[in-house]
N, C-alpha and C positions, 0 to 999 in steps of 0.2 A: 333432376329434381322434379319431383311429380307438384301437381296441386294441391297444397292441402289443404286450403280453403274449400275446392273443392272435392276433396275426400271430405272433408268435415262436413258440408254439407249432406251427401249422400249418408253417411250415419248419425245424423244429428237425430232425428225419426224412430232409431230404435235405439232405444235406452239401454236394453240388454247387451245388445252388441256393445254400445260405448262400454258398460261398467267391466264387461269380457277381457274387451283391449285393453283397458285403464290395468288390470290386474296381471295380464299376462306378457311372456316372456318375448322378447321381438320373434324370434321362433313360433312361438304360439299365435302370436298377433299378426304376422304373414298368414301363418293357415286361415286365417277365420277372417283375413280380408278376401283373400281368394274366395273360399265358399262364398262370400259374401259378391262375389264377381267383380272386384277393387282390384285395382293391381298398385299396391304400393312398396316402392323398392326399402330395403330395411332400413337404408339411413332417413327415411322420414318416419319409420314407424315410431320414435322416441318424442317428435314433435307431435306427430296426433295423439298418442299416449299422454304428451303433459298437456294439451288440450282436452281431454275428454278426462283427465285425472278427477276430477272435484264434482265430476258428473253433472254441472251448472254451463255447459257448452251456452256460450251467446254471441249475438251479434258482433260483440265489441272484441273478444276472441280471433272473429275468422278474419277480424280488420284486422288486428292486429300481425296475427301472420300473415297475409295477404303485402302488409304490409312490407314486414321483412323479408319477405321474396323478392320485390321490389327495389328493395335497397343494396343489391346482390349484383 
């Protein structure tokens, strides 16, 4: 399982990327993490996808996951 607090951080900065990911397919969303130089394996792409869904990424967000990694 990767970080994905930390992926989340690394694209919090570009809003284009987030709303890209937000829309596309896990397929699609591997490509453009890669271009991106991310290496996230695809069963986390669905958890940064409903992170970045609503386009309002915040603070209380990366706690949150953060958190549930933790609890794992």
């Amino acid at each position: 399982m990767a970080d994905i607090a930390g992926i989340l951080k690394q694209i919090n900065g570009n809003k284009e990327l987030m709303a890209q990911i937000a829309k596309a397919d896990p397929a699609q969303a591997k490509e453009l993490f890669k271009k991106a130089n991310i290496d996230v394996e695809e069963s986390d792409i669905k958890k940064v996808q409903a992170a970045v869904a609503d386009g309002k990424l915040d603070l209380n967000d990366i706690k949150d996951l953060a958190g549930g990694l933790f609890k794992k």
